[in-house]
N, C-alpha and C positions, 0 to 999 in steps of 0.2 A: 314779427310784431309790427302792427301800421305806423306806432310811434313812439319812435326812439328818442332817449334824451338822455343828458350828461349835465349834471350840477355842479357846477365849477365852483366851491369853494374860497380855494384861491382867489382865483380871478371873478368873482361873484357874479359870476354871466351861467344861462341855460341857455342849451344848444338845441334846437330841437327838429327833427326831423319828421315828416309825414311819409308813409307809401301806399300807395294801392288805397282801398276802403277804408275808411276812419267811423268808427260809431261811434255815439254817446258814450258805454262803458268806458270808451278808449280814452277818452279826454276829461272824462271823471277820473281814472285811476292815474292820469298826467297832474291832473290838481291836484289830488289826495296826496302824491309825491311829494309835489312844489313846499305844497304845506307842511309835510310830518320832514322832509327837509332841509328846510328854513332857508326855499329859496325864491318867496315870493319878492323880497325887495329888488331882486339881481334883476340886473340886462337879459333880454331873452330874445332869442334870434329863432324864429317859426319859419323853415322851409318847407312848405306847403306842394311843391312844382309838379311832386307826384301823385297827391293826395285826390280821391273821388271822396267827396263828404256825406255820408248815409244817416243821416239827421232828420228825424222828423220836425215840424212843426210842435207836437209836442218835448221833441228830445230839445229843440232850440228853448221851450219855456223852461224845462228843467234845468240846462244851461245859464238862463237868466237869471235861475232861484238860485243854483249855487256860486253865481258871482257876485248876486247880492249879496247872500250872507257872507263870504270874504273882505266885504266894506271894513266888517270889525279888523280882519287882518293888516289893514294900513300900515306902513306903505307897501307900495307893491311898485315893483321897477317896468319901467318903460318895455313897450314890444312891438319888435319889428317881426311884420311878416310878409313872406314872397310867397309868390301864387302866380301863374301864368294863363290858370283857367281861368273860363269864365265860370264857372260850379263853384271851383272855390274861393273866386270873386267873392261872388255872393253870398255863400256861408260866410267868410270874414266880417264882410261889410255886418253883414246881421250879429254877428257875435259883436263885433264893436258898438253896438247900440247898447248891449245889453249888463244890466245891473247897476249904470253910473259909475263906475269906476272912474278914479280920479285920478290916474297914470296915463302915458301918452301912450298913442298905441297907431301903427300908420302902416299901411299897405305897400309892398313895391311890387314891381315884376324883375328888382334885380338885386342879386345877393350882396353885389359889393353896392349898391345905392342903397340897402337899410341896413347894410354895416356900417358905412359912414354916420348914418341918420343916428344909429344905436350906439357908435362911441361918442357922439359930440351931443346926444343924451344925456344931461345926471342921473344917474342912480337914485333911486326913491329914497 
């Protein structure tokens, strides 16, 4: 599976893991979780390091639609994410334009510098 995740409950953090190719379905059925979960407020740590992103131009508008529409789900918890590429550079950077979401959300190339970033975060 390209992407794995763990919804910590307890400790109200998502963990989330990328590998290999990631397509639109894949990070549609990552939201639909977050949602029917009830873990959009929590902390969420996206390592990307091994992720190729196979995203059209249209797959990234679809993208922008369904983070629009989660506005209504307010609040949604901060996210850090690591990436080392430059591919998934740039799919990030484009994803963080998209929908206006009003959580913090910041890029690293290192896991223990956006875990720092994502504990001295408050939670949404």
């Amino acid at each position: 599976m390209p992407i794995q995740f763990n919804i910590d409950h307890t400790r109200r953090f998502v963990d989330v893991r990328g590998l290999g190719d990631v397509l639109l379905q894949e990070i549609l059925d990552y939201f639909d979780a977050l949602v029917i979960e009830g873990g959009m407020p929590y902390r969420k740590m996206i390592d990307m390091r091994g992720v190729t992103p196979r995203i059209s131009d249209e797959g990234m508008m679809t993208l922008g639609a369904r983070v629009s529409a989660y506005a209504n789900l307010e609040p949604r918890g901060p996210i850090a994410v690591v990436s080392t590429a430059p591919e998934s550079d740039l799919f990030i950077r484009r994803f963080m334009n998209l929908g206006g979401a009003k959580r913090p959300m910041r890029l690293f190339n290192s896991l223990d510098a956006a875990r720092s970033w994502l504990e001295s975060t408050p939670e949404a």
